[in-house]
C-alpha positions in Angstrom: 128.1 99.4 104.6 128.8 96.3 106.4 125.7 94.7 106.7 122.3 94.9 104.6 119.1 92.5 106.2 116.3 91.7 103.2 112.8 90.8 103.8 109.8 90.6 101.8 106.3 91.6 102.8 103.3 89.7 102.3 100.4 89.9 104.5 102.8 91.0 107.6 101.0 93.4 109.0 101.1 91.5 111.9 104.6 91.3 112.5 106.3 94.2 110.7 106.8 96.3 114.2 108.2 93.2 116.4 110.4 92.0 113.3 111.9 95.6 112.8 112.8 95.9 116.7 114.1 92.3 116.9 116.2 93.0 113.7 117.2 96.4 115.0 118.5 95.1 118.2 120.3 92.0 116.7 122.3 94.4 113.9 123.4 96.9 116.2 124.5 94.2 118.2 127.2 93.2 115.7 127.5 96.1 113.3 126.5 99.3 115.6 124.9 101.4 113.2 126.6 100.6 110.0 123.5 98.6 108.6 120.4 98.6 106.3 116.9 97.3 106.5 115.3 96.4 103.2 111.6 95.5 103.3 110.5 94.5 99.8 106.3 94.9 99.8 105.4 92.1 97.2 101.9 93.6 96.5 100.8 92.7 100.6 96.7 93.0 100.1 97.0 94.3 103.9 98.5 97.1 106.1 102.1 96.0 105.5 103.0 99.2 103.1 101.5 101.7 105.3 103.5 100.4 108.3 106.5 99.6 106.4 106.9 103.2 105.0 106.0 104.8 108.8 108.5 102.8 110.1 110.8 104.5 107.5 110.5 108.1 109.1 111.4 107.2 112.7 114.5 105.0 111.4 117.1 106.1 108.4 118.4 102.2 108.2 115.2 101.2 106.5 114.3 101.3 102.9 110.9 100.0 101.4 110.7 99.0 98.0 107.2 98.8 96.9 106.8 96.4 93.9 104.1 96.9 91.7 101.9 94.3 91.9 102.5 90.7 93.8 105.1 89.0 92.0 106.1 85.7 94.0 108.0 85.4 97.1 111.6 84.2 95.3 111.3 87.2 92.7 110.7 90.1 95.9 113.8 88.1 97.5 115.7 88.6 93.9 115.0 92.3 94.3 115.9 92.8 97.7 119.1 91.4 97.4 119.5 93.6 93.6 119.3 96.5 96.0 121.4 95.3 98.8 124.6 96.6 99.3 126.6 95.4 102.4 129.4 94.0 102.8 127.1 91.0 104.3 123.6 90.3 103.2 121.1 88.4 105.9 117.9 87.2 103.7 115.1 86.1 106.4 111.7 86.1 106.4 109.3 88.7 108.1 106.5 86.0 109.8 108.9 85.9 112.9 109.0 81.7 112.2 112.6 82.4 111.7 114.4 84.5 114.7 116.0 87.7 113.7 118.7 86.6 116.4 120.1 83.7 114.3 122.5 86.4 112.6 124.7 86.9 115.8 125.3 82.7 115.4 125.3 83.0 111.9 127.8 85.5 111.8 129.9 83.6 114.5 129.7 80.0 112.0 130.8 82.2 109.1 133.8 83.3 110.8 135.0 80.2 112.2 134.4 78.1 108.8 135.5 81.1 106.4 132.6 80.3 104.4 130.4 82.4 101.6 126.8 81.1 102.8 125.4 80.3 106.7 121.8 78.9 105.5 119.2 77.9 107.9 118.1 73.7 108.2 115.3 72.7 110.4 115.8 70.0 112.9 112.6 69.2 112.2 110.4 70.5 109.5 107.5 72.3 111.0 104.0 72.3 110.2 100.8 69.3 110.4 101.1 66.4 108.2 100.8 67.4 105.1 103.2 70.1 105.0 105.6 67.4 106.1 105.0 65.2 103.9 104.8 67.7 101.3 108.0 68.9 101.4 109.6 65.8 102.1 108.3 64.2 98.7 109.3 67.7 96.7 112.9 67.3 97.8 112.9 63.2 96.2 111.1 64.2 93.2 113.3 66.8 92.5 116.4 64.8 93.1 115.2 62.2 90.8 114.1 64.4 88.0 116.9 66.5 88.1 119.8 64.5 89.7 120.6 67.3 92.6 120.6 66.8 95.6 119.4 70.2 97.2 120.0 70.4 100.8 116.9 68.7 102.5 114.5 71.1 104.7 116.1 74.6 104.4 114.9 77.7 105.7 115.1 81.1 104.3 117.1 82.6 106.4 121.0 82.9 105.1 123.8 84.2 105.9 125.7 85.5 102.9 128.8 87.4 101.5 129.0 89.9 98.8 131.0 88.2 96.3 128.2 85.5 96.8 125.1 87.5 95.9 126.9 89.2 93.1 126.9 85.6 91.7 123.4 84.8 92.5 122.4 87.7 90.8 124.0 87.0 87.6 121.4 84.2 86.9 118.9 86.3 85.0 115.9 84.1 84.3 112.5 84.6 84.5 111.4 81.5 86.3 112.9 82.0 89.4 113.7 78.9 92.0 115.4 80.3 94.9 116.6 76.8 96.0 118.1 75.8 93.5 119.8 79.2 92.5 121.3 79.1 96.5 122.6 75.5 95.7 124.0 76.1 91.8 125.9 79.1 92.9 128.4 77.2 94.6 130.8 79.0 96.7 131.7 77.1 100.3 128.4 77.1 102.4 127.3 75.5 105.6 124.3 74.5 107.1 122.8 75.4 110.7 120.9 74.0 112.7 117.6 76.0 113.8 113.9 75.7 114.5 111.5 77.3 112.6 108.4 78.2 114.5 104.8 78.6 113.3 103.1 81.9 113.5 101.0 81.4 110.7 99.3 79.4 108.3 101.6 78.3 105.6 100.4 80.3 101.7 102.2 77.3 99.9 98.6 75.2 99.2 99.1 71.8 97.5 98.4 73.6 93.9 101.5 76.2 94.2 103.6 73.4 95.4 102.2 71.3 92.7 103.6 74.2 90.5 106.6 74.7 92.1 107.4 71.2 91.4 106.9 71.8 87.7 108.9 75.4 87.4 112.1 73.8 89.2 112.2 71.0 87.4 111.9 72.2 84.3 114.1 74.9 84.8 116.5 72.5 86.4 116.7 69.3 84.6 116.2 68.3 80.7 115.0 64.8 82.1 111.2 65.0 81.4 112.1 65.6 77.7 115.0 62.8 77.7 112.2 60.4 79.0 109.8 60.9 76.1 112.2 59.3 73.6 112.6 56.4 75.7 109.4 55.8 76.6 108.4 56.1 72.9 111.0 53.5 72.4 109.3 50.9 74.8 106.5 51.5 73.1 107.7 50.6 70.0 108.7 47.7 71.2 106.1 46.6 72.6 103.8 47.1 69.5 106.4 45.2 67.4 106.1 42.2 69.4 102.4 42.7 69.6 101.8 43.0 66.0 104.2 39.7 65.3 101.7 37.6 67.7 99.1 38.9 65.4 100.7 37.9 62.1 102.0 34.4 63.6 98.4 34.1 65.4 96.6 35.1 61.6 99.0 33.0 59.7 99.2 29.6 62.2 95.7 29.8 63.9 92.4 30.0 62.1 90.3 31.4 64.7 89.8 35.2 64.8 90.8 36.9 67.4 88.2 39.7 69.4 90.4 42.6 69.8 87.7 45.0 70.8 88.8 45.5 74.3 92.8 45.6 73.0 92.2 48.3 70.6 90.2 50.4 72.7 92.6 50.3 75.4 95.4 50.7 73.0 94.0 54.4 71.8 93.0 55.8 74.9 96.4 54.8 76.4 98.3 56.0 73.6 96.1 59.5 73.2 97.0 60.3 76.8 100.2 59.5 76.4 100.3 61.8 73.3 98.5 64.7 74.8 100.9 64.3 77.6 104.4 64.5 75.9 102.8 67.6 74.2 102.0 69.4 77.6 105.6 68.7 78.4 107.0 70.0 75.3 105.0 72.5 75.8 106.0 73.5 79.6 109.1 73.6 78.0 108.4 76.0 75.1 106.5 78.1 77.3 110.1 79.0 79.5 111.7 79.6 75.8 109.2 82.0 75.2 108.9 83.9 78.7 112.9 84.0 78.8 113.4 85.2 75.1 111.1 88.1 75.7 113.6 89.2 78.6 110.8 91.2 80.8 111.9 92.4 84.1 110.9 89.4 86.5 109.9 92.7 89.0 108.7 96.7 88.4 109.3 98.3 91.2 106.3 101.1 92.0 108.6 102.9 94.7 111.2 103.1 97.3 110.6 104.5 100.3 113.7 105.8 102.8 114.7 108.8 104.7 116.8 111.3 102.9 
């Protein structure tokens, strides 16, 4: 098969019917009919099964692979591309923000550059202000926290080879951060230039980005746990210089000092500190835990296609 096209489902009732004839028209375009259409329902609360599964008896190229319950946008992507199996993969998203026509330019940049990966970059990131701003402060955390430099504002929509998703899918933990998986891979990619429009109200609130944050840091970068020892250090330091002006101040001065306000300050700022460096040890111990137990990061419920 020469070409496989994986989407995920999630509250895409909407959409589903244009997407499929936008997608159809833009395959056949380059491949004829030597192509597959995976829609991966991630537990959609809507109407997307029902018209994702119709869709499969008019056309043979689709398959739907209903996942259990709702697992997370990157794990469904995980799992589509698991079940892809053309020669060329095109990941994209169902919303229509992205246009199912970028593979016929994708296609063309992958040929010219003999590359592995054609991924999607906004011009301009879309969205009101805080989805900007947002987004632009996740990319510098995560560069400082993790010292990599992921490419700034990237779509889903990709472009990829074979040999390059067999790769991707050897990583095999349970925290999945699709970013970051794209970028660690390796393999010779190039970026393209697209706009992203917006059909719909983004699902990312400032909590799941909030979480986000945490997950691909963690999952990327040993530097919260490196800067616990050294801020314990300065810590240290500072209290031995502080308890030296107290024994010069006891032994050279004889007027006592009030430390009331010092002391009080002193344990709350150390106790939050504490607590702190304990949640992050913990974040830390919770991955051990979730990745020794090795569960499937999906359960698949069904797969739909024409026989």
């Amino acid at each position: 098969m020469k070409l496989s096209v994986v989407t995920t489902l999630y509250q895409s009732a909407p959409h589903i019917r244009e997407f499929h004839r936008r997608v159809e028209a833009a395959t056949k375009q380059l491949v004829g009919e030597d192509y597959e259409l995976i829609l991966v329902n991630d537990g959609s609360p809507d109407e997307s099964l029902d018209i994702a599964v119709a869709l499969t008896d008019s056309d043979s190229h689709v398959i739907v692979i209903d996942l259990s319950r709702n697992f997370g946008h990157h794990k469904a992507m995980m799992t589509g591309l698991a079940h892809a199996k053309g020669e060329l993969i095109f990941l994209i998203d169902s919303d229509l923000e992205e246009e199912p026509e970028y593979l016929a330019a994708f296609a063309e940049q992958m040929r010219c550059g003999a590359c592995d990966v054609v991924y999607g970059v906004q011009q301009q990131r879309k969205g009101g202000w805080f989805e900007r701003v947002s987004g632009e402060w996740f990319y510098r955390f995560f560069k400082v926290l993790t010292k990599t430099a992921l490419p700034r504002n990237v779509v889903t929509a990709r472009l990829m080879t074979r040999r390059y998703v067999d790769a991707l899918l050897r990583h095999e933990e349970r925290e999945v951060f699709m970013a970051g998986l794209w970028y660690i891979t390796g393999f010779s990619q190039q970026p393209h230039l697209l706009t992203k429009h917006s059909t719909s109200t983004t699902t990312y609130t400032l909590r799941r980005k909030m979480s986000l944050l945490v997950n691909s840091v963690t999952s990327f970068s040993n530097a919260p746990l490196v800067s616990i020892f050294y801020v314990g250090v300065m810590i240290s330091i500072v209290a031995v210089v502080y308890i030296s002006y107290l024994v010069i101040h006891w032994a050279f001065f004889a007027k006592a000092l009030s430390g009331w306000t010092s002391v009080m300050a002193s344990i709350w700022l150390l106790g939050g500190m504490i607590i702190s460096f304990i949640g992050v040890v913990g974040i830390y111990l919770s991955k051990i835990y979730s990745e020794t137990k090795q569960r499937p990061y999906t359960i698949v419920r069904q797969i739909y296609a024409k026989r």
